[in-house]
C-alpha positions as CSV (number, residue, x, y, z in Angstrom):
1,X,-61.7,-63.7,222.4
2,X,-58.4,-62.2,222.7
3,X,-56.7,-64.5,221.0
4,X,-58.9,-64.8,217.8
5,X,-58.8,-61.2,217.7
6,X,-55.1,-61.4,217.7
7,X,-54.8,-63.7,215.5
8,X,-57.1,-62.4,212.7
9,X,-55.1,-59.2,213.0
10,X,-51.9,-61.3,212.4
11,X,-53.3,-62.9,209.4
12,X,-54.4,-59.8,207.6
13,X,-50.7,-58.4,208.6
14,X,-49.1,-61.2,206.5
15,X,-51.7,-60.9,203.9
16,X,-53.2,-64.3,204.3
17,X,-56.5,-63.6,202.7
18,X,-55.1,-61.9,199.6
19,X,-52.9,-65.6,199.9
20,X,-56.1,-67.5,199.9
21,X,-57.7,-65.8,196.7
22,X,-55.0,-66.4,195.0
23,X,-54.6,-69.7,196.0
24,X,-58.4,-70.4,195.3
25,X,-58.0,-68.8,191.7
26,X,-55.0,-71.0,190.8
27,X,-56.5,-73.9,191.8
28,X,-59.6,-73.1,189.6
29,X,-57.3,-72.0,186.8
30,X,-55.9,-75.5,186.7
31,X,-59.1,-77.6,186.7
32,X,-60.6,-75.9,183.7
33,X,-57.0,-75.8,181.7
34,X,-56.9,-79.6,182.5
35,X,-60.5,-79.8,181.5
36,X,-59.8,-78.1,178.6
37,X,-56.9,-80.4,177.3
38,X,-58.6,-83.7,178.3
39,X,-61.5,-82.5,176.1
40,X,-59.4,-81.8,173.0
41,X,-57.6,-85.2,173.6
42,X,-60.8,-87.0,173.0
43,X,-60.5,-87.9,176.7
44,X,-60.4,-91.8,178.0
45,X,-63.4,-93.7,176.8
46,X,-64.1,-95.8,179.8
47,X,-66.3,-99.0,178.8
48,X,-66.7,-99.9,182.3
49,X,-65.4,-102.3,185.6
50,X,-63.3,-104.9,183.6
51,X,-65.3,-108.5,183.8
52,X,-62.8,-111.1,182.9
53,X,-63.9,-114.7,182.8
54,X,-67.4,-113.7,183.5
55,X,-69.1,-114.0,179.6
């Protein structure tokens, strides 16, 4: 248990949590502003697997 103790101590020494949020936020950040554009682009209009030869 030493260890884990030690190492949690080491992670909020560097910051890591505050590393992860912000991480997490920037990651969220990009999936709606990707949204976002692909909805004003009309995004792809997807008919389906391709079926050649089968008609």
């Amino acid at each position: 248990m030493d260890t884990v103790e030690f190492f949690y101590d080491f992670l909020n020494k560097i910051g890591a949590p505050n590393i992860l949020a912000v991480g997490i936020v920037l990651i969220v950040l990009w999936l709606l502003i990707s949204g976002i554009r692909k909805g004003l682009k009309g995004g792809r209009k997807d008919n389906g697997p391709e079926q050649d030869g089968e008609d």
